[in-house]
N, C-alpha and C positions, 0 to 999 in steps of 0.2 A: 389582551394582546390581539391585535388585528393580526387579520388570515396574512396583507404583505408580508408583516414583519416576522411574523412564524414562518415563510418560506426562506425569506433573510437570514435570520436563523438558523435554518436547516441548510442551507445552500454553504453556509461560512463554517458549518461542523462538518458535513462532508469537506469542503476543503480541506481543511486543520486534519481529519482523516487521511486522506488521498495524499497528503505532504507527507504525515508519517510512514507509509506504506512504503510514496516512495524512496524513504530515508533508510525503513529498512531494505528493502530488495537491493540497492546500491552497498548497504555494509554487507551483504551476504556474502557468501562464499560460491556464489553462485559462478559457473564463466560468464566472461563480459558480454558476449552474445545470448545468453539465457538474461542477464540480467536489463539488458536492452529490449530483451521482447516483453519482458514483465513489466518494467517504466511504460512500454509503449500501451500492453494493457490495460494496466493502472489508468492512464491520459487514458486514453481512446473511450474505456468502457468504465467509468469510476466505479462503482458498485460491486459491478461482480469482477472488478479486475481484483478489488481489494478483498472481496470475500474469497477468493481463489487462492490469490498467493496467501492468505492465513490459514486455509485450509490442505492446499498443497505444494505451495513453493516454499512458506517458509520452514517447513519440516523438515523438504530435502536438501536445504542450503543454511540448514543452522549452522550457527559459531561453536566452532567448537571450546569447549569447555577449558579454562584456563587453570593450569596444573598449581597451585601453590608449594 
């Protein structure tokens, strides 16, 4: 595997990450203005926006649990 295409690679699984993240921060339960500043995170800062909200956004803005 040449070093480009291992950054190619890497560059397209962040993506596919940074989409998930922000798929979930949008289903959260979060308010529209919390969950606007976390999209904005996510874009702006990929990395540590996504290591953040799994470490502390998506704790306080889980779904809650569906009663059967």
């Amino acid at each position: 595997m040449e070093i480009p295409t291992f950054w190619a690679v890497l560059a397209v699984i962040l993506l596919l990450l940074e989409l998930w993240t922000i798929r979930g921060v949008l289903r959260s339960n979060a308010p529209v203005n919390s969950r606007c500043m976390w999209v904005a995170v996510v874009i702006f800062v990929p990395l540590f926006g996504m290591l953040a909200w799994l470490l502390v956004g998506a704790k306080q803005h889980a779904h809650p649990k569906a009663s059967s």
